[in-house]
C-alpha positions in Angstrom: 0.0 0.0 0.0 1.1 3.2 -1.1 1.5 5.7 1.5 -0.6 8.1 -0.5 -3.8 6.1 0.1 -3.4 7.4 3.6 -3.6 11.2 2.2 -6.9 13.5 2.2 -7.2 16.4 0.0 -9.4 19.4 1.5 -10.5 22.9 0.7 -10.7 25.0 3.7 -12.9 28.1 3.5 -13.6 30.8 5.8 -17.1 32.3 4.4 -17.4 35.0 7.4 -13.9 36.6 6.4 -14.6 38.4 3.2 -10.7 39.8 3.7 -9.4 35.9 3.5 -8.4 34.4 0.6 -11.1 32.5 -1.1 -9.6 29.2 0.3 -6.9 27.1 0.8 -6.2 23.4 -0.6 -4.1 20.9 1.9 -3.1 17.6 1.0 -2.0 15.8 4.5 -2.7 12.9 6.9 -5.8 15.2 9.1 -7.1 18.1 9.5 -4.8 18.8 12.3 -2.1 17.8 10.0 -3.5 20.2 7.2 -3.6 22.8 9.9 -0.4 22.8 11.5 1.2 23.0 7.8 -0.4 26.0 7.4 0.7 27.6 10.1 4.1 26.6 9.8 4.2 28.7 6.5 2.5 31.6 8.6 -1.1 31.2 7.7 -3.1 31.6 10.7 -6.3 32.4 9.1 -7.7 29.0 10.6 -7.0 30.1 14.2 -8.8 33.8 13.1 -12.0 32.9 11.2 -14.8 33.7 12.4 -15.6 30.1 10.7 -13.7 27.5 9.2 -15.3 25.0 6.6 -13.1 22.0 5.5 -14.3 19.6 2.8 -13.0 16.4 2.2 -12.5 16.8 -1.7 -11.2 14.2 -5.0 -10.3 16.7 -7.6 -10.4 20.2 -8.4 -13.9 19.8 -9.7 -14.8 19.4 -6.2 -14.3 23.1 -5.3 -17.6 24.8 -5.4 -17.8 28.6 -7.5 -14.2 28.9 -8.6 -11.0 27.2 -10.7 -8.2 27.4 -8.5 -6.3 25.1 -10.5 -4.2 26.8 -13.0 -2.9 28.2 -9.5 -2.1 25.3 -7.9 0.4 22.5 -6.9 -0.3 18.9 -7.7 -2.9 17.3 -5.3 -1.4 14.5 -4.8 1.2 14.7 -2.7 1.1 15.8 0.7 1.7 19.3 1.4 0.0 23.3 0.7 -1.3 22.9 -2.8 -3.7 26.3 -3.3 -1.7 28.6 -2.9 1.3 26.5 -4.3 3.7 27.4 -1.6 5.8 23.8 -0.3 5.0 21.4 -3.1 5.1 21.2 -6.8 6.5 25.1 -8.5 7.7 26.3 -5.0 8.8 23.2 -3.4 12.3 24.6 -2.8 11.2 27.2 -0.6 12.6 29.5 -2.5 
């Protein structure tokens, strides 16, 4: 077994923040593991919403009202795909 089959890819949306971005795609083991890689990369926007939605998604036809895709990393591997910041075009932190 692949250790990808253990991987969930969610959206996270904050719907009462108008000033947030529109979302932000994870690909990691939880939602606390999704979480604490945001905030390792300074987005705290989960810990300041006023409320956080996180859907369990397949694809980027999953992700309701907008294409976020020509903007993103692959989905795939585990890691901050929307915005692309620590896998796929900016994986070397650079």
């Amino acid at each position: 077994m692949d250790v990808r089959d253990h991987l969930s890819r969610y959206w996270i949306t904050f719907p009462d923040d108008s000033t947030f971005p529109i979302g932000q795609g994870v690909t990691a083991y939880s939602h606390d593991d999704a979480f604490s890689m945001l905030a390792a990369r300074g987005y705290d926007f989960h810990v300041r919403a006023q409320r956080v939605e996180v859907r369990e998604i397949q694809s980027f036809d999953d992700i309701p009202n907008y294409d976020v895709s020509g903007a993103s990393g692959p989905l795939r591997f585990r890691g901050i795909w929307y915005p692309c910041l620590n896998i796929g075009l900016d994986a070397s932190g650079r």
